[in-house]
N, C-alpha and C positions, 0 to 999 in steps of 0.2 A: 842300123842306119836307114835303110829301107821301111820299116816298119817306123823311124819318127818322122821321115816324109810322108808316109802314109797318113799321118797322125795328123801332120801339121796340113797336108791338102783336106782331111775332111773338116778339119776345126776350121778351115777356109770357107768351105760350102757351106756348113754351118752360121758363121757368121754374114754370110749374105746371102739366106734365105729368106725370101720376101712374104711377110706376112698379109695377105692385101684383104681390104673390104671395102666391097664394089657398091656403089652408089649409084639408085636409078630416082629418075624423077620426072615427070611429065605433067603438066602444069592443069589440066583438064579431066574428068570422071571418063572422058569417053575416051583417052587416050589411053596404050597401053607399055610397060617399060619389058612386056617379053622379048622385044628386038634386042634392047641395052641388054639387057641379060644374056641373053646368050651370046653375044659377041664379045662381051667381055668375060665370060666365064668360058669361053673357046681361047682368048688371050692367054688369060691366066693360067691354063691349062698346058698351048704350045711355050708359055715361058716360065713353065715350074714354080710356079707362085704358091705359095700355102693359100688355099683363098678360105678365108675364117669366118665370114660371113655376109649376106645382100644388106644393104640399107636402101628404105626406098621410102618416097615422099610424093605420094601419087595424089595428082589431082590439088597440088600446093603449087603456086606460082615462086619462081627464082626469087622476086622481086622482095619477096620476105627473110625476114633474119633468120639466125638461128633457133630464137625462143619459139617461133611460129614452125618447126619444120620437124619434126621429132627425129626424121628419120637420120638427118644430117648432125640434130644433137647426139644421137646414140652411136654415131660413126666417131664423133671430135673425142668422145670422152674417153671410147672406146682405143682412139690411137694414143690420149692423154697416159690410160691407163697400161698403155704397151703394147696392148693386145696386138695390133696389128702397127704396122710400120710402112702403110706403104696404101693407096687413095688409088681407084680406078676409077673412072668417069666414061660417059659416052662423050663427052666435049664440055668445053669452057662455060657453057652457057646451062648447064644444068647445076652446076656447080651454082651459079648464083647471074641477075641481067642489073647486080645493081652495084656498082665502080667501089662503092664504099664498101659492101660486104664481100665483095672478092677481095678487096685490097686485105679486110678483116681478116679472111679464112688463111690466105697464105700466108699473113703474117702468124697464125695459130699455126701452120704446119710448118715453118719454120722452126718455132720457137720447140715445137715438137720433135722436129726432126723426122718429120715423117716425107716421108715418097710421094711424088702423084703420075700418075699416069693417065694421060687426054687421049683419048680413041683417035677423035675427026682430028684433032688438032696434030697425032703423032707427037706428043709432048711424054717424056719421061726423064723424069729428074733424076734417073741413076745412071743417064748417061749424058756424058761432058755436054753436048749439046743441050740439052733440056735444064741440064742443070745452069748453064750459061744463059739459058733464054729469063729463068728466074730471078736471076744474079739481075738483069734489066730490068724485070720488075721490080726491085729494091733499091735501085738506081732512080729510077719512075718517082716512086714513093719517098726517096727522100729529098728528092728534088721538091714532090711537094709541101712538105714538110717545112724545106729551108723558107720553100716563098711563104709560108705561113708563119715561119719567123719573122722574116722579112717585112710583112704586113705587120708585124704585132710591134717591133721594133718601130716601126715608123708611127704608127699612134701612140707608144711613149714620147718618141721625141717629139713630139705636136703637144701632146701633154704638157710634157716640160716646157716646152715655149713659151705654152698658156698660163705657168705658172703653179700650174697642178703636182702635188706634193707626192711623191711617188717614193715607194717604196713597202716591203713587207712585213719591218720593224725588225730591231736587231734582238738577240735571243741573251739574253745575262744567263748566268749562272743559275742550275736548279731550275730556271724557268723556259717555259716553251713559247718559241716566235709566232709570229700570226698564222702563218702557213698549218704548223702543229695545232694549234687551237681551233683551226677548223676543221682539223680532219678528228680533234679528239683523240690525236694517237701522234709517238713520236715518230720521224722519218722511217729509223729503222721498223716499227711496226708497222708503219702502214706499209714496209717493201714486203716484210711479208706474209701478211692480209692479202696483196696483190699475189703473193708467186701463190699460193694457198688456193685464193678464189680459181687460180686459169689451172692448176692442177687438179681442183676438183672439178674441172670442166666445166667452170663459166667461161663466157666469150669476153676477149677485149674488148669491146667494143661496150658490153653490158657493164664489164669492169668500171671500164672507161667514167660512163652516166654515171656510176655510183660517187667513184672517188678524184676523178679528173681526167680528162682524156690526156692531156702532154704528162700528168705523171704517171702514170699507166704506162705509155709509150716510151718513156725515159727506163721505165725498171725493166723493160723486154727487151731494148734495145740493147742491155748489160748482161743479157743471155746468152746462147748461142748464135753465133752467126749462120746466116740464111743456108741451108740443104748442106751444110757440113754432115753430111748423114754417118752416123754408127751406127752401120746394119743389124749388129748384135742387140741394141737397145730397143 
């Protein structure tokens, strides 16, 4: 009896063993990210973090995507590919100073399932607090969203008013609808083209430009939902 609680507390520690890889980044040649580093690798350290590896993007400004950052691609692909399950930052603001690629990145670490932890900010998603602060950011985002329905919705009906013949044609038998024709590929292919491209570690956002950004955003939003985290994964 004692030896399967044994069993079953360390398959416990096991499954939430935080894999983390720490992210520096400092937007200037003359700046340096030895302060980020050791502060967060003294974290990881007093909170038993596996820490797998630094990514760093020295001398790159926030204000750039991910195609421009290498350090921040080899971190995404890298949580993509499991390695690690869990994002340490010195603050919100290294992560990225531009509304659109933060909104970006967290929806990729949702979709991932991965952890983050914000130094200055005190933000860590494995616990109810942090994980709730997120849950607002998702709240944020599809607010804006709805109002971007809301606008698109409203230039249909003004369409329609005008007279303007709306619509994307209907799909007969054996044959594909307008929608399919431009993409070259049936709905189900193009879903997954899409889960394909963000598992091989392209960015939403680059997804997006290729094949549409509201379809994009429709096929992730059928994923998992936001920091449901499985430690084990």
């Amino acid at each position: 009896m004692i030896s399967g609680m044994m069993l079953a507390s360390d398959l416990g520690a096991s499954m939430m063993k935080r894999r983390v890889g720490i992210y520096l980044r400092v937007s200037t040649d003359g700046q340096t990210t030895e302060n980020q580093r050791r502060e967060l690798e003294a974290v990881a350290a007093r909170s038993g973090w596996e820490l797998v590896d630094f990514y760093e993007d020295a001398g790159i400004s926030g204000s750039n995507g991910r195609e421009k950052r290498p350090g921040l691609d080899r971190l995404l692909k890298d949580a993509t590919a499991r390695r690690i399950n869990m994002i340490a930052a010195w603050s919100v603001d290294r992560l990225g100073r531009s509304l659109q690629h933060l909104v970006e990145l967290l929806n990729e670490l949702q979709a991932l399932h991965c952890n983050l932890y914000l130094h200055q900010q005190a933000i860590d998603t494995t616990t109810p607090s942090g994980k709730a602060m997120f849950q607002m950011c998702g709240v944020f985002a599809e607010f804006e969203r709805a109002m971007i329905v809301e606008r698109v919705n409203s230039g249909l009906a003004r369409a329609k008013a005008k007279g303007v013949k709306l619509g994307r044609g209907n799909k007969k038998d054996g044959e594909r609808n307008a929608d399919e024709d431009r993409w070259g590929m049936s709905r189900a292919e193009l879903k997954k083209r899409i889960l394909r491209l963000h598992k091989g570690g392209t960015g939403i956002l680059k997804i997006g430009k290729a094949l549409g950004t509201g379809t994009v955003q429709r096929v992730m939003m059928e994923q998992s939902r936001p920091f449901d985290v499985d430690a084990s994964a």
